[in-house]
C-alpha positions as CSV (number, residue, x, y, z in Angstrom):
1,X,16.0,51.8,51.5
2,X,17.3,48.4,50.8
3,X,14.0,46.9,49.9
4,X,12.9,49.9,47.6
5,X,16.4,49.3,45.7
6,X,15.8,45.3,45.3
7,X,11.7,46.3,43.8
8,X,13.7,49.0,41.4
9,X,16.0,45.9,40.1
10,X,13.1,43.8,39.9
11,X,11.2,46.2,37.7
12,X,14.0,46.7,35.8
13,X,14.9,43.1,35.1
14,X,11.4,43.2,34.1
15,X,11.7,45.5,31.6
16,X,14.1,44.2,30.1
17,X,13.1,40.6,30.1
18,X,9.4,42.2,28.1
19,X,11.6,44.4,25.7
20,X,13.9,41.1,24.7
21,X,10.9,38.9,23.6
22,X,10.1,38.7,20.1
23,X,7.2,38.8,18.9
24,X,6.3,35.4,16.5
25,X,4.7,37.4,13.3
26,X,3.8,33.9,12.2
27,X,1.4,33.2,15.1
28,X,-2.5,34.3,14.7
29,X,-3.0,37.8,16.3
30,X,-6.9,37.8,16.8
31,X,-6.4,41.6,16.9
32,X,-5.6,41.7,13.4
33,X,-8.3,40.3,10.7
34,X,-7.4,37.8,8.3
35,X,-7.1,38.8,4.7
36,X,-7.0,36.8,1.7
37,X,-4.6,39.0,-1.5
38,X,-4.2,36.2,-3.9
39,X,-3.7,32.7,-5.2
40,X,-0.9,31.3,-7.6
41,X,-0.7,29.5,-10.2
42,X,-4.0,29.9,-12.2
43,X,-4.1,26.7,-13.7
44,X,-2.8,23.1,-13.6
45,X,-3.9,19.6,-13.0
46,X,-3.7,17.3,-10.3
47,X,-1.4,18.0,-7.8
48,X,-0.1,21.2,-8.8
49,X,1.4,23.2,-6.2
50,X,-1.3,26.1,-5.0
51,X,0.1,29.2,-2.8
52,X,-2.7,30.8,-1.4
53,X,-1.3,34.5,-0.4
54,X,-3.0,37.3,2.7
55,X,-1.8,37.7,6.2
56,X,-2.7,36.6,9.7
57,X,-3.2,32.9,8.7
58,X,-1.5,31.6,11.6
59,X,1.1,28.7,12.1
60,X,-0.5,25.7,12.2
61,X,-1.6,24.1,8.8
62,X,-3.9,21.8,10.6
63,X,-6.1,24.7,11.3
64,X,-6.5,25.6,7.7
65,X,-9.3,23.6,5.6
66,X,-8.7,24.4,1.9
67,X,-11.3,23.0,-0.9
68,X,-10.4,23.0,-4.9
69,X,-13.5,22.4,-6.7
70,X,-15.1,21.0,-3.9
71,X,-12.6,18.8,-3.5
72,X,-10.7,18.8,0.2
73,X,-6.8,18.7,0.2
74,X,-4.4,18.8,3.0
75,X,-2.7,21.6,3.8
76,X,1.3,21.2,3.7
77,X,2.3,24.3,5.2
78,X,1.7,27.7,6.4
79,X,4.1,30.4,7.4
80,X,1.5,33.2,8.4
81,X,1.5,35.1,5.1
82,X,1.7,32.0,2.6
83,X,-0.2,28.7,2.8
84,X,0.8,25.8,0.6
85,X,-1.1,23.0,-0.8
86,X,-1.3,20.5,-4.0
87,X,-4.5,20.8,-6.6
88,X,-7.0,17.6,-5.5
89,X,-7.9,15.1,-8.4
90,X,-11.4,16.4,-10.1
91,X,-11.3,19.5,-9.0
92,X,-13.4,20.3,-12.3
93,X,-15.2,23.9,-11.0
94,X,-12.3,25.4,-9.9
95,X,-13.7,27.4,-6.9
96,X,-11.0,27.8,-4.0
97,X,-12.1,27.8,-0.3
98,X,-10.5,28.5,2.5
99,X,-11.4,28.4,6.0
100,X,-9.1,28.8,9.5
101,X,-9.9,27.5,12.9
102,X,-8.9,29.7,15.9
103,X,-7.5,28.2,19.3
104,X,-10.8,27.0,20.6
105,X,-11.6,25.0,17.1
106,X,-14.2,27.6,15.9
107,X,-13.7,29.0,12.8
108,X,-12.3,32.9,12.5
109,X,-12.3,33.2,9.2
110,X,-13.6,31.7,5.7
111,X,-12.6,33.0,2.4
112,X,-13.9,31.8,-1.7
113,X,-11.8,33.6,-4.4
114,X,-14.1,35.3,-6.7
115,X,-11.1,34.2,-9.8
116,X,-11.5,30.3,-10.1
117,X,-8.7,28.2,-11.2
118,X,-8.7,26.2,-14.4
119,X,-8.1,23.0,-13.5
120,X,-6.2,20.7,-16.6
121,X,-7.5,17.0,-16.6
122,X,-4.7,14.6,-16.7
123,X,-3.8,11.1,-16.8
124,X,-2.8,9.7,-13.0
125,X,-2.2,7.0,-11.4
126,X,-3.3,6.9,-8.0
127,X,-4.3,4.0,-5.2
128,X,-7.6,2.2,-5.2
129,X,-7.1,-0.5,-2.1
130,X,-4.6,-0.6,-0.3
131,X,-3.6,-1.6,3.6
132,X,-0.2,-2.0,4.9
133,X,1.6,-1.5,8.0
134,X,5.4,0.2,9.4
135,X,7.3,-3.1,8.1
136,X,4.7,-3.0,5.1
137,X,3.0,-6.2,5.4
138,X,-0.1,-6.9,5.1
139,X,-3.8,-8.9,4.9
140,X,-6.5,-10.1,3.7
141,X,-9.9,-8.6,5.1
142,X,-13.5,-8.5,3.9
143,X,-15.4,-5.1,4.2
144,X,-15.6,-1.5,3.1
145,X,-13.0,0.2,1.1
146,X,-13.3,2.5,3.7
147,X,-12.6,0.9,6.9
148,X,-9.9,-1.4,6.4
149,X,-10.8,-4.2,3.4
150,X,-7.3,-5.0,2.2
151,X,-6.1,-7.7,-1.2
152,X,-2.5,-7.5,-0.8
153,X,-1.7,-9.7,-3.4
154,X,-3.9,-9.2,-7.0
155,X,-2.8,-11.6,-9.9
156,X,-5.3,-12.2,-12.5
157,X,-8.3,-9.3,-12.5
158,X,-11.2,-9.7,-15.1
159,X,-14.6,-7.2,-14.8
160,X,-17.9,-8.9,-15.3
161,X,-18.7,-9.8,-18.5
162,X,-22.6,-9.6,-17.9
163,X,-22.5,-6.0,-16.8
164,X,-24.8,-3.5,-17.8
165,X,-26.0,-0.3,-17.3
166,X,-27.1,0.3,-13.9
167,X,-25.4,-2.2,-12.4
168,X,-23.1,-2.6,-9.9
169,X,-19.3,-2.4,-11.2
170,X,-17.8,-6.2,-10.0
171,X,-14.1,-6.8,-10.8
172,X,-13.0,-10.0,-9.7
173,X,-9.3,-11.4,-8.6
174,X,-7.6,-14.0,-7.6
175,X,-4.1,-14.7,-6.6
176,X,-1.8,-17.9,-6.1
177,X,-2.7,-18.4,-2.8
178,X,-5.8,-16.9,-1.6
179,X,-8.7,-18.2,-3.8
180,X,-11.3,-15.8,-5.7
181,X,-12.2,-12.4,-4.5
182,X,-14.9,-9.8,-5.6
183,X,-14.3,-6.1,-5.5
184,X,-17.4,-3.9,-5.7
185,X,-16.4,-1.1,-7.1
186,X,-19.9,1.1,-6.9
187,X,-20.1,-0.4,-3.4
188,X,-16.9,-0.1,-2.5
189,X,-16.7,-3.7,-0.9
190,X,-14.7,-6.7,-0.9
191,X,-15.2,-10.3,-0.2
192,X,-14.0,-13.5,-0.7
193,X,-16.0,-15.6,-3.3
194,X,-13.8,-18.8,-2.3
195,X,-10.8,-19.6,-0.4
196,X,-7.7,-21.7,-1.6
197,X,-9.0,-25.0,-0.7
198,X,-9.9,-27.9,-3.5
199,X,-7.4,-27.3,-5.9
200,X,-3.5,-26.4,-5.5
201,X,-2.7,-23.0,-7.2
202,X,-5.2,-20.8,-9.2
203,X,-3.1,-18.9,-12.0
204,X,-5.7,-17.9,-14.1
205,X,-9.6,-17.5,-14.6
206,X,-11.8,-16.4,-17.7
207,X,-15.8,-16.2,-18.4
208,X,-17.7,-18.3,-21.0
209,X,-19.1,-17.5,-23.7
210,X,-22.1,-16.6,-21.9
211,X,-20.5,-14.9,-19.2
212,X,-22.4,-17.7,-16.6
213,X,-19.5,-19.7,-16.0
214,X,-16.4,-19.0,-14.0
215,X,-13.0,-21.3,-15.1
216,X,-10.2,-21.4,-13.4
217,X,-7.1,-23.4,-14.3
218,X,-5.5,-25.5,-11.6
219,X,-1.3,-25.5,-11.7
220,X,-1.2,-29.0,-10.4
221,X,2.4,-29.5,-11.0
222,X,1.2,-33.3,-12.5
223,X,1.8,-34.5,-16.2
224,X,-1.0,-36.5,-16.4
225,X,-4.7,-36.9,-16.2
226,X,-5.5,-38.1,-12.8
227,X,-5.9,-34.7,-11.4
228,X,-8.3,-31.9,-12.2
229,X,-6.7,-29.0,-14.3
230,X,-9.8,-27.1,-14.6
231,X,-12.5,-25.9,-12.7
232,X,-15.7,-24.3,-12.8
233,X,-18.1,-21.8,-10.5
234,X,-21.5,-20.8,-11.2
235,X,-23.4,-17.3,-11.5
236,X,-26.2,-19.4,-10.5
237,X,-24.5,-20.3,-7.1
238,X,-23.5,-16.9,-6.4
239,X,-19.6,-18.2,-7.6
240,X,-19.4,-19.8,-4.4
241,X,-18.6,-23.1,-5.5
242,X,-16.1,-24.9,-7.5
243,X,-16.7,-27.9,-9.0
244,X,-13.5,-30.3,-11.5
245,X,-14.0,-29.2,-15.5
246,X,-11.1,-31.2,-16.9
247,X,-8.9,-33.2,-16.3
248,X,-5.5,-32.7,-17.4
249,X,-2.0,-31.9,-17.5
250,X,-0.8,-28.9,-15.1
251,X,-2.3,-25.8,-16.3
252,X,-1.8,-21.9,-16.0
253,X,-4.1,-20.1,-18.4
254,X,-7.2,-20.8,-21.1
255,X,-9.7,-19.2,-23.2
256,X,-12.9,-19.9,-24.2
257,X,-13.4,-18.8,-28.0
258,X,-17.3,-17.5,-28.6
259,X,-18.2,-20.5,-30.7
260,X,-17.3,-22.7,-27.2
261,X,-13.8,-24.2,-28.4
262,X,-11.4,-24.4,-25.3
263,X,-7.6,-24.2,-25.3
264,X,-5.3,-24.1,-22.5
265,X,-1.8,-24.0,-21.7
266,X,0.8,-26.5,-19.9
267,X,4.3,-26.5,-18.6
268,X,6.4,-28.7,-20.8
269,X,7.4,-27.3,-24.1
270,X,5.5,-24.7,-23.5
271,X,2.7,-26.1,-25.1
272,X,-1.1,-25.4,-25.8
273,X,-3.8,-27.6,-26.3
274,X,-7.6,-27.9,-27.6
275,X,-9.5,-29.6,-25.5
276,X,-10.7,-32.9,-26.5
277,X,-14.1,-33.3,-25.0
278,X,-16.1,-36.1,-24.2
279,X,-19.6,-34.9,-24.1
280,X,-19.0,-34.8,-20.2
281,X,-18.4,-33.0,-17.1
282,X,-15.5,-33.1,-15.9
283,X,-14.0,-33.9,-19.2
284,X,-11.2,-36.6,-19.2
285,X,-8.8,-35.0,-21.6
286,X,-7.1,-38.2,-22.2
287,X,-7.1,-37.1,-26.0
288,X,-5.8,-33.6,-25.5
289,X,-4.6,-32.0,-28.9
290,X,-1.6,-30.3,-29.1
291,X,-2.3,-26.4,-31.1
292,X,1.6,-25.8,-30.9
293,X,4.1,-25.3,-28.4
294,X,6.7,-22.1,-28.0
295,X,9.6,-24.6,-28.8
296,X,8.6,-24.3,-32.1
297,X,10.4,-21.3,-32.3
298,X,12.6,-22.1,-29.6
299,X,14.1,-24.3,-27.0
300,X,11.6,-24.3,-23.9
301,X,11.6,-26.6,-21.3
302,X,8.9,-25.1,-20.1
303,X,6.8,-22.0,-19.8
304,X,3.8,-20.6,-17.5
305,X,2.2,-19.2,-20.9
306,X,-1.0,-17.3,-20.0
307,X,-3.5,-16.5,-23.2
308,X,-5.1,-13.5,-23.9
309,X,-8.4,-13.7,-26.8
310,X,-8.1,-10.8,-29.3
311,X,-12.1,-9.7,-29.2
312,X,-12.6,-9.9,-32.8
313,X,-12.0,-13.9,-32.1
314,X,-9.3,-14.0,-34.9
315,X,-6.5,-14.6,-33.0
316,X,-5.0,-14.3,-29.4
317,X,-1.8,-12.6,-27.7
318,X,0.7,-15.1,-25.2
319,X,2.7,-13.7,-22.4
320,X,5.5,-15.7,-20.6
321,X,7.4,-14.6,-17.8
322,X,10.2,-16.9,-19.2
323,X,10.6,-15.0,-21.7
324,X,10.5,-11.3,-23.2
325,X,8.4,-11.7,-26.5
326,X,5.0,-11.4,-27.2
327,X,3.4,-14.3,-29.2
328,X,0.4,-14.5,-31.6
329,X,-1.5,-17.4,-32.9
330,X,-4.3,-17.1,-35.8
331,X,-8.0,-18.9,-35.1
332,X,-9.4,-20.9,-37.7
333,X,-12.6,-20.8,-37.2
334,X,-13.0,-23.7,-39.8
335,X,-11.0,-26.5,-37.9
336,X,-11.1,-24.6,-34.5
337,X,-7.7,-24.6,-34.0
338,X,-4.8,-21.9,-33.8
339,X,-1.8,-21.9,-36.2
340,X,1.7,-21.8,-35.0
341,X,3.0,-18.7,-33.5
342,X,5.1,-16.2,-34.1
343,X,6.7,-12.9,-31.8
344,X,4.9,-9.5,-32.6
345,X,7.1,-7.6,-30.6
346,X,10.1,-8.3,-28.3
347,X,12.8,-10.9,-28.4
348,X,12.0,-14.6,-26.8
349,X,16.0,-15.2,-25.3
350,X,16.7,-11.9,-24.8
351,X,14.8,-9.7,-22.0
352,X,15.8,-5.8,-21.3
353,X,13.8,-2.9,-21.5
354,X,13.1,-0.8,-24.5
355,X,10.4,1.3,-26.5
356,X,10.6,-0.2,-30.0
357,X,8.4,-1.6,-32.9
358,X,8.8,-5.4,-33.4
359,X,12.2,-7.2,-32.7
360,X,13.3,-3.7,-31.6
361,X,11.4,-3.8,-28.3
362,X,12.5,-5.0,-25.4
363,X,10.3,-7.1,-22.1
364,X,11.1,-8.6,-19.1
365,X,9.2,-9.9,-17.4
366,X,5.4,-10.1,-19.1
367,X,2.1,-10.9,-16.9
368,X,-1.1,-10.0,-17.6
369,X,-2.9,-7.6,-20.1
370,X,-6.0,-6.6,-21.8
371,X,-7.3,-5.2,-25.4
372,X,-8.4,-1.7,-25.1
373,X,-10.5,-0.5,-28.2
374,X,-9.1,2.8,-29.9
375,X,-11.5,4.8,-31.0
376,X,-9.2,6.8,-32.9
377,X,-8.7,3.7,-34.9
378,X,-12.2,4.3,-36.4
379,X,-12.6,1.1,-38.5
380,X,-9.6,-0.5,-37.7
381,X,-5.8,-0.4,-38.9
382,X,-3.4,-2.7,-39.9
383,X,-3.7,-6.1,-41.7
384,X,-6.5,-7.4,-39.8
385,X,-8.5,-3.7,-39.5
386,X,-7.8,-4.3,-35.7
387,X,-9.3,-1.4,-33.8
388,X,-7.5,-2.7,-30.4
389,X,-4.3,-2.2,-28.8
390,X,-2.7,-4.5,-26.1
391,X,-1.9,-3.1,-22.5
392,X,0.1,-5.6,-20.5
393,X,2.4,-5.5,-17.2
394,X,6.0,-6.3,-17.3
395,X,6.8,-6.9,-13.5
396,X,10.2,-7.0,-13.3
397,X,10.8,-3.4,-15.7
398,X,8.0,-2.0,-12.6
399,X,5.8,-0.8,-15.9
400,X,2.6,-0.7,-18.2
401,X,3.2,-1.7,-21.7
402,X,0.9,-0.4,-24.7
403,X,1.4,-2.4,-28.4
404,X,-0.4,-1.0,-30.9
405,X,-1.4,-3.4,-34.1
406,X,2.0,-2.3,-35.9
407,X,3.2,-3.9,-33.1
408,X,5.1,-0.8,-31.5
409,X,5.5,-0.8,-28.0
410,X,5.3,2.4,-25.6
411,X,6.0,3.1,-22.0
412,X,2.7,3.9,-20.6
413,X,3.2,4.3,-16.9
414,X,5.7,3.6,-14.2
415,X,9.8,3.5,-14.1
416,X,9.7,7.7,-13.0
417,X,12.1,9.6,-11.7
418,X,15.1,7.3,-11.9
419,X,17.7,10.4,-11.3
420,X,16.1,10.9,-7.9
421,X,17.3,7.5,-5.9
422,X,18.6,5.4,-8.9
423,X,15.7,3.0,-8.8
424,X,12.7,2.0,-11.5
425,X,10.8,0.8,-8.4
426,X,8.5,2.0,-5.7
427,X,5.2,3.3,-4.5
428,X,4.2,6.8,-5.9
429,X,1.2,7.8,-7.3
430,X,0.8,10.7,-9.6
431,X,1.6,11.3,-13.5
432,X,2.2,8.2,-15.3
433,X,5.4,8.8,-17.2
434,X,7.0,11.6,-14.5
435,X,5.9,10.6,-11.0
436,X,4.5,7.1,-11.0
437,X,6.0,3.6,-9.9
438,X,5.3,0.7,-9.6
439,X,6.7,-2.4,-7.2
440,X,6.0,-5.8,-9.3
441,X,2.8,-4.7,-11.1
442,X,1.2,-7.8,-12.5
443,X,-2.4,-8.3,-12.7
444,X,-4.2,-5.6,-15.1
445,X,-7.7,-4.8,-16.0
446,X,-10.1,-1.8,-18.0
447,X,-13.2,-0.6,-17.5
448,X,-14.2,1.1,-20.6
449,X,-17.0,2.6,-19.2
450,X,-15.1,4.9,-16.6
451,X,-11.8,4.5,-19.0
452,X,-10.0,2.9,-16.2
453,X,-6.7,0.7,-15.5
454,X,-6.6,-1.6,-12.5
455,X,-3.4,-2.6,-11.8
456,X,-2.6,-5.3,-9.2
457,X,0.9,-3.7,-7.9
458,X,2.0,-7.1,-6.2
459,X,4.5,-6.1,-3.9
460,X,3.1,-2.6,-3.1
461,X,0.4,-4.3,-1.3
462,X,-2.6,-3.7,-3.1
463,X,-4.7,-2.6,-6.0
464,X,-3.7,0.6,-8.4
465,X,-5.5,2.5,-11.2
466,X,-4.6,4.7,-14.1
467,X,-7.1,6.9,-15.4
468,X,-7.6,10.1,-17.7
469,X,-9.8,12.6,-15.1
């Protein structure tokens, strides 16, 4: 009797135990089939939010393979019912896929909406190289994009002059104190050309005329002539090799005008010179002519002034990170020499940040930057008929600059979301003016032919990019 009693209360604990668990509705039920109602929104860019609607999808979002124009993108979340994701970049067809693993890996069930989704090109920024670890430090390294190459630190970026159609896309870069590097973009490679050995800091670099010849400026910290203050590398030698140009005074920046004048810059006074040659190589510029220093409108002590050739050879921009202006200087192509300067846009003692035109603008901290040519401009505007405007980085405001020829200056990208954590800075990639930031953007390039920005994002690690899809 007693042992009939104690299998009664077992069975009945039993019961009860089975008719208290719930059953998780979210969990896959391979008794049920999975169906696929709906998707929402219909249209967007880039990382729009997607909710892709049915039943039976199950719980685990890593099971779930979604494609966008046969473009993969992770899926964020599931909840059975619902599944969440965010629109790839390019997703240009619009065709949605969607396929679900079951508990053994093998897939259960594979869905393509018959209704595509219109997919809205935008402008993005987004993250070309980049390698970095928990404390976000990181290193140099040779390779594939793909398995680990890493430039943390990208200063000066210039794209090969002597490109053409069917070639390889080669940007190269250099920083203070890491040599010369070559990116392959078609490749997707990276490798070091040269390492910091020779000379002391590399600030700078620019092409020839004839795109053959690689120069680099050497900031020597001397004010003299007994130390080279400008090298050169040859497309010959594969750039492999650096040989003394000049010698001269400390230098951060030159150009090398089309009819084969060269000016560069110096520390004191903020002064730029015309080099005096001597028929030579390396040149003793013992006889170094001064073009006009940035006291002339000023007091400077000194300035790391880096110079920028305006493609029509007319005249040339000048950045200074001393100070928030941006200069201009007029060739003459008759004495090959520049005039004195003057500020275009910005204020020379008094750094900030705001969008303006002129005097109204406000820099901080200017780098690099680049002419773009605006079609839009047809035969050009302005004074000069200019058809280009000026993109530069202002590392300490974390943005991109565009000046147009009426010298008005417009945020282009970074400095979003300020309300969010009360900072400019950071690493976030996305729409220019309402996700992206930068962290010390300095070094800048275009590639017209993809109408492309690289951005070398100094203490983010690595190289950026801003590009309309």
């Amino acid at each position: 009797m007693k042992k009939h009693l104690i299998t009664a209360l077992i069975c009945c604990l039993s019961f009860i135990g089975c008719k208290d668990d719930k059953v998780d509705s979210t969990q896959y039920d391979p008794s049920q089939p999975v169906v696929f109602t709906d998707f929402s929104p219909k249209e967007g860019g880039m990382r729009t939010r997607l909710y892709i609607e049915g039943s039976n999808f199950g719980n685990d979002p890593t099971k779930i393979h979604i494609t966008v124009g046969g473009e993969k993108t992770k899926t964020i979340g599931t909840d059975g019912k619902s599944i969440y994701c965010m629109v790839p970049s390019k997703a240009f067809d619009g065709t949605i896929n969607v396929s679900i693993d079951g508990p053994d890996g093998k897939t259960i069930a594979e869905h393509t909406f018959e209704q595509e989704f219109k997919y809205d090109p935008a402008t993005i920024v987004g993250t070309l190289l980049r390698k970095v670890d928990q404390d976000n430090n990181s290193a140099f390294q040779e390779g594939s994009f793909d398995e680990g190459a890493s430039i943390p630190s990208n200063d000066c970026m210039v794209f090969d002059p002597k490109y053409k159609e069917g070639d390889d896309r080669l940007l190269f870069s250099s920083n203070h104190s890491d040599g010369l590097h070559l990116i392959n973009l078609t490749q997707r490679t990276v490798k070091r050309l040269f390492p910091r050995t020779g000379y002391s800091t590399m600030y700078s670099f620019t092409f020839s005329a004839d795109g053959d010849t690689l120069l680099f400026t050497d900031d020597h910290g001397q004010d003299n002539t007994t130390r080279a203050n400008i090298y050169y590398s040859l497309r010959r030698e594969n750039f492999r090799r650096i040989r003394p140009y000049n010698y001269g005074k400390t230098s951060y920046s030159l150009i090398y005008m089309d009819d084969g004048t060269i000016f560069y810059t110096t520390w004191w006074e903020g002064k730029v010179y015309k080099m005096v040659r001597n028929g030579a190589i390396p040149n003793i510029d013992s006889n170094a002519e001064v073009a006009f220093s940035l006291s002339q409108l000023s007091a400077v002590g000194g300035s790391h002034t880096i110079l920028f050739r305006h493609p029509s050879n007319k005249f040339m921009y000048m950045l200074s990170d001393g100070f928030g202006a941006v200069f201009r200087a007029d060739y003459d192509p008759i004495k090959k020499t520049f005039g004195n300067p003057t500020i275009i846009a910005g204020n020379m003692n008094d750094k900030g940040f705001n969008e303006g035109t002129g005097g109204g603008a406000r820099f901080n901290d200017p780098q690099f930057g680049v002419f773009v040519k605006n079609e839009k401009y047809g035969d050009g505007i302005g004074i000069d008929q200019d058809q280009y405007d000026f993109y530069f980085c202002d590392r300490n405001n974390f943005c991109i600059w565009k000046l147009d020829p009426h010298g008005v200056a417009t945020l282009v990208a970074g400095r979003s979301n300020y309300n969010v954590d009360s900072k400019y800075y950071g690493y976030v990639d996305g729409d220019p003016l309402h996700e992206a930031r930068f962290n010390q953007p300095a070094g800048l390039a275009y590639d017209p032919d993809g109408d492309i920005f690289y951005i070398g994002d100094i203490d983010n690690k690595g190289i950026r990019y801003m590009t309309t899809e």
